[in-house]
Phi, psi and omega in degrees: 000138175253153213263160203219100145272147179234172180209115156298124173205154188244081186281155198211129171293158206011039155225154197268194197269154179229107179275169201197099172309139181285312203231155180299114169319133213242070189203172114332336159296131196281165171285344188275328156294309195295295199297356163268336182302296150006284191292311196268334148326277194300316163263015166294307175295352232246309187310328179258006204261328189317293172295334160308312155307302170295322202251043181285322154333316167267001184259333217035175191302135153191184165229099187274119159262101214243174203220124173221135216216133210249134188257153194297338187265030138114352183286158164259140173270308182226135178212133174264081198293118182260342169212091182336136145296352174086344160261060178357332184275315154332292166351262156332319183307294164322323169306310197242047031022287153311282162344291204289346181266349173313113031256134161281193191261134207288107160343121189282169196297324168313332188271146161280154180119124132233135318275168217269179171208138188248146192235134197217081128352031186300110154245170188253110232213137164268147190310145171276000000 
């Protein structure tokens, strides 16, 4: 069985993602682990995340649920969409994103797993 971390996170054009563990970590990790893991997760992607974010006009509004499975020294292995934003460009975005911050920062000792796998919830909101 593998063990599934999540994370809620929210990117907002001109804010940066603010992540929220969704669900409790099935580990020896504390919820105060996941949620530090999280933050330097989310702001390591949030640096390649940038066009996305300026250009949400051109991406538009959605929410992509993507599945990334983290090798323990921080490589990405794997990336998924596991829930469509229903905009293919978006999408993709988000996708090739995730790519480009690999290696991300190496999952702590607490998580169980190689490799750990993260379940990331993004949505994309235009400024009000």
């Amino acid at each position: 069985m593998r063990r599934v971390l999540a994370l809620l996170g929210i990117a907002i054009a001109l804010a940066s993602c603010a992540p929220t563990p969704a669900v409790q970590q099935v580990s020896a990790a504390t919820n105060k682990d996941v949620r530090a893991y999280f933050d330097k997760v989310s702001a390591h992607i949030n640096r390649f995340r940038q066009d996305l974010v300026a250009n949400t006009s051109r991406y538009g509004e959605g929410k992509v649920v993507v599945m990334v499975r983290v090798a323990r020294d921080g490589r990405v292995l794997e990336v998924e969409v596991r829930q469509s934003s229903g905009r293919a460009p978006l999408d993709d975005a988000e996708v090739h994103a995730i790519w480009r911050a690999s290696p991300l920062p190496p999952p702590p000792p607490e998580f169980v797993g190689n490799p750990v796998t993260l379940v990331m919830p993004i949505t994309y909101m235009m400024p009000r």
